[in-house]
C-alpha positions in Angstrom: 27.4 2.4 -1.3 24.1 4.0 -2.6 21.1 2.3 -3.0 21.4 3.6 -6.9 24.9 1.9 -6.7 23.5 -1.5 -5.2 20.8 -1.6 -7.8 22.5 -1.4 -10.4 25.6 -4.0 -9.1 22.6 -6.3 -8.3 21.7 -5.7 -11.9 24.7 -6.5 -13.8 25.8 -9.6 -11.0 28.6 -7.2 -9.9 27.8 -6.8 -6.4 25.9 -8.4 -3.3 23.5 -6.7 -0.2 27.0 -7.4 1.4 28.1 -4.3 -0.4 25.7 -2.4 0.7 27.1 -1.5 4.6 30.7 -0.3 4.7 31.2 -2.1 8.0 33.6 0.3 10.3 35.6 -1.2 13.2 35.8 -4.5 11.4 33.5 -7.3 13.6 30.0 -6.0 14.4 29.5 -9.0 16.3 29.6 -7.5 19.9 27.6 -4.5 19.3 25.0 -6.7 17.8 24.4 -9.1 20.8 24.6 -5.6 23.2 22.0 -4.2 20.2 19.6 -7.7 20.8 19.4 -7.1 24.3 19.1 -3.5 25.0 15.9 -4.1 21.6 14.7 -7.0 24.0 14.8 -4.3 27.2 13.0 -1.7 24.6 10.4 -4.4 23.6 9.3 -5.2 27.7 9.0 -1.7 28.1 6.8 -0.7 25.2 4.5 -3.8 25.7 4.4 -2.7 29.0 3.6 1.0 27.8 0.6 -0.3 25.2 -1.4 -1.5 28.5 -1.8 1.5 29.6 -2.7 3.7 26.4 -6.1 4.0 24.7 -9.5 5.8 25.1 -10.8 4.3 28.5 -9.6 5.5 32.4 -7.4 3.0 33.0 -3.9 4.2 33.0 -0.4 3.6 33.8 -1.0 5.0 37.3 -4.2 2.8 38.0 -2.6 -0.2 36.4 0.6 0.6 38.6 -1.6 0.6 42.1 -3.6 -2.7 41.2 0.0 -4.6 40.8 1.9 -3.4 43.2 -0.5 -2.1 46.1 -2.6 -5.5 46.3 -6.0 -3.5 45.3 -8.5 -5.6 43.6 -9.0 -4.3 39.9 -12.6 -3.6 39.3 -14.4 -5.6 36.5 -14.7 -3.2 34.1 -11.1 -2.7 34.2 -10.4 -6.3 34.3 -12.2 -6.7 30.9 -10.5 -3.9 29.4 -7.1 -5.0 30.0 -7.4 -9.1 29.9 -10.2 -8.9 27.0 -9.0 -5.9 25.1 -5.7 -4.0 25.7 -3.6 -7.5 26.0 -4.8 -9.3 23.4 -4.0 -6.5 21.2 -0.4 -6.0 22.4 0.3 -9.4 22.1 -1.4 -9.8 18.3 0.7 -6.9 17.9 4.7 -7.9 18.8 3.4 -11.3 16.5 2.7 -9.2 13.5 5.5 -6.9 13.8 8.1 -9.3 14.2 6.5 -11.5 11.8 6.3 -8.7 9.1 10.1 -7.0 9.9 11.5 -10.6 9.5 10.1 -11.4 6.4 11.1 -8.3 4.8 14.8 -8.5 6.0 14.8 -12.4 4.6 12.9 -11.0 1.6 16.1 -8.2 1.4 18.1 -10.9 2.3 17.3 -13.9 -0.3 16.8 -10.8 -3.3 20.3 -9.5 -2.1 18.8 -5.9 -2.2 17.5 -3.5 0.4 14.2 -2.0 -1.1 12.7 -5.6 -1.3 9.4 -5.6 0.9 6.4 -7.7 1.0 4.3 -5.0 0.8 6.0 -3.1 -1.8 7.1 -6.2 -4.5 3.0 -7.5 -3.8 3.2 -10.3 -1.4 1.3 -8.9 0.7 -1.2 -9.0 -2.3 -1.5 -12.1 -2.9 -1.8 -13.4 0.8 -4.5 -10.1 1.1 -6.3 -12.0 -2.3 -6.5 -15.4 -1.1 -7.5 -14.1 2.4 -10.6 -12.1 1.0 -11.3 -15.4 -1.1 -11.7 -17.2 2.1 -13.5 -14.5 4.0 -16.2 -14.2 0.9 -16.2 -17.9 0.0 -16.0 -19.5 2.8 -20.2 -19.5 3.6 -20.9 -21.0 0.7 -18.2 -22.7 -2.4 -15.9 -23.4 0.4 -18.0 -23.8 3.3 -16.7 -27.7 3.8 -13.0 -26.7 3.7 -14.3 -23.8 6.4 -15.8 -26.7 8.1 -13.0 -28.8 8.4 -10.2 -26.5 8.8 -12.6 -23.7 11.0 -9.8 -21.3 12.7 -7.2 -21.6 10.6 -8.7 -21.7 7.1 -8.2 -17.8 6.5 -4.6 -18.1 7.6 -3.9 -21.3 5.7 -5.1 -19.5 2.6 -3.2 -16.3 3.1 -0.3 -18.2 3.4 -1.0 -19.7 -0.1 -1.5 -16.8 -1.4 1.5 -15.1 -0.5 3.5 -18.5 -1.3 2.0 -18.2 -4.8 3.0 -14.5 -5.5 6.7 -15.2 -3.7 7.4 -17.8 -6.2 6.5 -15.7 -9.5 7.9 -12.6 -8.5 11.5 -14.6 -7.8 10.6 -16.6 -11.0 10.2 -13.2 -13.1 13.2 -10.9 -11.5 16.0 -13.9 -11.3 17.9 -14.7 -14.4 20.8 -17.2 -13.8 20.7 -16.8 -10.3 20.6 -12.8 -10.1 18.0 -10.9 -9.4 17.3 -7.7 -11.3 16.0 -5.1 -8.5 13.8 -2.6 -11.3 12.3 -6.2 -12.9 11.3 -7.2 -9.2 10.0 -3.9 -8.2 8.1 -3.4 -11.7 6.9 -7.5 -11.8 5.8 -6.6 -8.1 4.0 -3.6 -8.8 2.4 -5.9 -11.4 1.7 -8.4 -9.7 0.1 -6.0 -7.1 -2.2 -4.3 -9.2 -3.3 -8.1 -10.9 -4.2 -8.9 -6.9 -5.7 -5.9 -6.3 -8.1 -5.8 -9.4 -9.1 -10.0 -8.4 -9.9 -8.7 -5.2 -11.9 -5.6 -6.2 -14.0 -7.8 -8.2 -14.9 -10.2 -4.7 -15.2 -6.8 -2.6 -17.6 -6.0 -5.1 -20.0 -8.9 -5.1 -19.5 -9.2 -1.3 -23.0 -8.4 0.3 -23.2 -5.0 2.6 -21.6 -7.0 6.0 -19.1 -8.5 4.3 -18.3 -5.0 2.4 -17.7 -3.3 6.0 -15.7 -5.7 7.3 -13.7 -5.9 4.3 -12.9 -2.5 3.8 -11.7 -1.6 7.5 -9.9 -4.8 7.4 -8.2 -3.9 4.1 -6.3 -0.6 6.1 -4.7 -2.7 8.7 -5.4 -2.6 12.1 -5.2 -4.2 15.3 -8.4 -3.2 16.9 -10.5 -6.7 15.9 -7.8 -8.3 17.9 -8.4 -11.5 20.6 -7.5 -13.9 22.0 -9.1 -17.0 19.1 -7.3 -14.7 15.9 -3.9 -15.0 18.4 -4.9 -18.5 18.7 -5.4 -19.1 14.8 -1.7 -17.5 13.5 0.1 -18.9 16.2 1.3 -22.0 14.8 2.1 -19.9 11.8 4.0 -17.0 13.2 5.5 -19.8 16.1 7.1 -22.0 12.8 8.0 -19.2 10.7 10.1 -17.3 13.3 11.5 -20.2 14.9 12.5 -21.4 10.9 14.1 -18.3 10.0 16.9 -17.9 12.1 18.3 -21.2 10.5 18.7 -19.3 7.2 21.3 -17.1 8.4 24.0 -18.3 7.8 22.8 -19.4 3.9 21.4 -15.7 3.8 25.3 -14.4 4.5 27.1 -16.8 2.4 23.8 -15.5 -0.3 25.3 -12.1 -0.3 28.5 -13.5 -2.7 26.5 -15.0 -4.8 24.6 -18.1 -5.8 27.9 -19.9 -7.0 29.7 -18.7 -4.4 27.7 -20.0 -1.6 27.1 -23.1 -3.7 31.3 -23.9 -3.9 30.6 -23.0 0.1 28.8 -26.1 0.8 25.0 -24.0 1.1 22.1 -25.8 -0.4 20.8 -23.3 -2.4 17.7 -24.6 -3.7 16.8 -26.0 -0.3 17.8 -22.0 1.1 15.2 -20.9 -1.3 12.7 -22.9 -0.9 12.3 -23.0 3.2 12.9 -19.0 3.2 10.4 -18.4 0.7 8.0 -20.6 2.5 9.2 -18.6 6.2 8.2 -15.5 4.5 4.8 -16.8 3.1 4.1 -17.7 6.3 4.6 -15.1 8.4 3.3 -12.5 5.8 0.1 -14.8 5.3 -0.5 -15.2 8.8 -0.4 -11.6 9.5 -2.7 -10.5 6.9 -5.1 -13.0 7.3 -5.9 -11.2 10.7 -4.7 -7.5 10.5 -5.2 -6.7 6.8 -2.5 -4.9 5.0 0.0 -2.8 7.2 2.9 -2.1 5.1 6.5 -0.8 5.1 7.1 -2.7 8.5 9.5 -5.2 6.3 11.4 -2.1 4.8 12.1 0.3 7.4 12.8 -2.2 10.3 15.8 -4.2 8.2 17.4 -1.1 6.8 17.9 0.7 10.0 19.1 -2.1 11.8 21.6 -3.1 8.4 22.9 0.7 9.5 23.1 0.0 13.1 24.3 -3.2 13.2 25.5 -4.7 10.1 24.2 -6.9 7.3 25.3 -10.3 9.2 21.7 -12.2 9.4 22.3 -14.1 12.6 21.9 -10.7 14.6 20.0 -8.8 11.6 16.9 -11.3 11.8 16.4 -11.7 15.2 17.0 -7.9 15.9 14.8 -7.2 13.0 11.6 -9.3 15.0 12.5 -6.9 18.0 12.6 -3.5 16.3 9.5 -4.9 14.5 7.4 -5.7 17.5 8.4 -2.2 19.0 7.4 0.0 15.6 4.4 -1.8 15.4 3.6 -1.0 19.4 4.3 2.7 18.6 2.4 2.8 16.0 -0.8 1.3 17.7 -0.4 3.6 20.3 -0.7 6.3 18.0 -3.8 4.9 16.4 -5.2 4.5 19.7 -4.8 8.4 20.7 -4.9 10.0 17.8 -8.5 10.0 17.0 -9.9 8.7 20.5 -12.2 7.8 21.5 -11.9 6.4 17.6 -9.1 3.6 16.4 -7.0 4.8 13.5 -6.1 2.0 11.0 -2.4 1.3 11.7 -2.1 0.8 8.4 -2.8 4.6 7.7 -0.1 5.4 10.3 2.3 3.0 8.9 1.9 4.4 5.5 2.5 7.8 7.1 5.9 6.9 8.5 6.9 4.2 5.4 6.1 6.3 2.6 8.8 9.5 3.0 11.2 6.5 4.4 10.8 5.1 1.0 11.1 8.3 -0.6 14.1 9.0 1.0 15.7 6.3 -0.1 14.3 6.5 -3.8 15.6 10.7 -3.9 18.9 9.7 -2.1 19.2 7.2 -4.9 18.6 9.8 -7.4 21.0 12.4 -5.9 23.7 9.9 -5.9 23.6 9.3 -9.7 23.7 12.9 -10.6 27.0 13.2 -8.5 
C-alpha cells in the first residue's frame, strides 16, 4: 500500500500502519532476530570504524598496532582517543538509537509512517525549552541550575518535547484516529510557534551565548564528553529500556484503539508511557546535540521494509540501524571538511530530505495512477 493510500485510510479510520507492509512469506519473525543480530555485528564494527576516522594521525593501522602488538600509545594519542574520538562514538550510538526509536514509537502510536519528531515539531519544543535553560539558566533560573546542575538542560528538553507531544496528539486525534495532513500541518505549526519563541531568546542572548547557540542549533557531535554522556544517561538508559515494553500495545495499536481495547491493552496507560519514552529520548538528545533530524523517519521505514511492522523486532532493530546512520554520518562530518567538523545535522538533512521527498512524490505518483 502507498503512503497516499495509508494516509488517507488513516484519515477516514479505514486502515492501520499494519496495512502499510504487505508481509510476504507469512511470519517475519525469524528474519527479524537474524536481522537484530547481523545490525548488532554492523553496530561493533562501525563503532569500531569511528575510532579511527577524523583529522588527526591516528588511524586504524596505528590503533591496530597499540592493541594488538603491546606498544605503549603515546599521550597525545591517548587523549585523542579516550578524551575525544570515544566519547563522541559513544554520545553518538545514544543519540541515534535514542532518536530512530522514538520516531518508530512516534510512527507506531500515530499509526502512520511519515510521523517524525523532527518533522511533526517535537524536536522543537524540546530545542525551545533547551535554549530557555541554556539562556536562563545564569540568571531567572540560576537556583533550579543550582540544584539540578547536569541535568537541568536535559530535564527541560524533555519538558519541552513532552509539552509539544501532547498538543500535537491532542490536535491530530479525533475519536481515537489520528488525521496524518492535521498532524503534519498542526506540527509544522507548532514548529514554526517554537521556532519564532526561540528566535526571540537567540536574539537577546549576549555574543557567547549567540555562538554557542547557533552551532548547537545544526546538530553535532563535536562538543561531545564524557560529563554531557554522563547528563542523558539516565534519560536515554530509561527511555530505551521503557520502550520495548510498548510493543506489543504498539501491534495490537495498528487495529485500532477499540480493537486493542476489546484486546485487553490499556490504552491510555499505552499513551501516556510512550509519549513520555519519546519525550525523553528526543529531549535528552537535543539537550546535548541540537537538532539532527530525519534519523526517526528513515531508520523505521527501511527497517518496516526489511523486516516487518511487528514492534518487538522493529524497535529494537530501529536503535541499531539508528546508532549505525548516525556513526556514518559523523564520519562523514568528520572528513568532509577536515581538518573542520561539519554539523551532522547538515549531513543528515542531506540524506533525510530527498528520502522524504521520495516518499512525498511516490505518494503523489500513486494517486494519479
Amino acid at each position: 500500500m502507498s503512503v497516499a493510500g495509508l494516509s488517507e485510510a488513516a484519515d477516514t479510520g479505514k486502515l492501520s500502519l499494519s496495512g502499510y507492509i504487505k508481509v510476504k512469506g507469512g511470519d517475519r519473525s525469524a528474519f527479524g532476530r537474524l536481522a537484530f543480530f547481523a545490525l548488532v555485528l554492523l553496530l561493533t564494527g562501525t563503532a569500531g570504524l569511528s575510532l579511527t576516522v577524523g583529522a588527526s594521525d591516528l588511524n586504524f593501522v596505528q590503533l591496530w598496532s597499540y592493541w594488538l602488538g603491546g606498544e605503549d600509545m603515546p599521550l597525545r594519542h591517548t587523549v585523542i582517543l579516550w578524551d575525544i574520538r570515544m566519547p563522541r562514538m559513544v554520545l553518538g550510538i545514544m543519540v541515534g538509537a535514542s532518536l530512530a526509536s522514538a520516531g518508530a514509537s512516534m510512527q507506531g502510536l500515530f499509526r502512520n509512517p511519515l510521523a517524525d519528531p523532527g518533522i511533526v515539531g517535537v524536536s522543537a519544543g524540546a530545542a525551545l525549552f533547551a535554549i530557555i535553560a541554556i539562556i536562563l539558566g545564569d540568571t531567572l533560573l540560576s537556583p533550579l541550575q543550582s540544584l539540578l546542575g547536569i541535568y537541568m538542560l536535559p530535564l527541560f528538553a524533555f519538558f519541552g518535547g513532552v509539552f509539544n507531544t501532547l498538543l500535537l496528539y491532542i490536535i491530530a486525534t479525533r475519536r481515537g484516529q489520528t488525521s496524518v495532513a492535521t498532524m503534519l500541518l498542526a506540527g509544522i505549526a507548532i514548529g514554526a510557534l517554537m521556532g519564532a519563541v526561540s528566535g526571540y531568546l537567540i536574539f537577546i542572548s549576549n555574543d557567547q551565548q549567540l555562538r554557542d547557540l547557533t552551532f548547537w542549533s545544526m546538530g553535532s557531535l563535536a562538543g561531545a564528553n564524557w560529563v554531557k554522556i554522563q547528563s542523558i544517561l539516565p534519560f536515554v538508559f530509561l527511555a530505551l529500556s521503557v520502550l520495548p515494553f510498548t510493543a506489543h500495545g504498539l501491534n495490537a495499536l495498528m487495529l485500532g484503539d477499540h480493537q486493542a481495547r476489546h484486546m485487553g491493552v490499556p490504552i491510555q496507560k499505552l499513551k501516556r508511557l510512550t509519549i513520555a519514552s519519546i519525550a525523553l529520548a528526543v529531549g535528552a538528545s537535543v539537550a546535548v546535540t541540537g537538532g539532527i533530524g530525519f534519523i526517526g523517519l528513515v531508520v523505521p521505514h527501511l527497517l518496516r521494509l526489511l523486516i516487518g511492522p511487528d514492534h518487538r523486532y522493529l524497535l529494537p532493530a530501529s536503535a541499531l540501524l539508528g546508532a549505525v546512520l548516525l556513526l556514518l554520518a559523523d564520519m562523514v562530518a568528520r572528513t568532509v571538511a577536515a581538518p573542520a567538523s561539519l554539523p551532522i545535522g547538515i549531513v543528515m538533512s542531506a540524506i533525510g530530505g530527498p528520502f522524504f521527498l521520495f516518499l512525498l512524490l511516490r505518494s503523489k505518483r500513486d494517486m494519479m495512477l
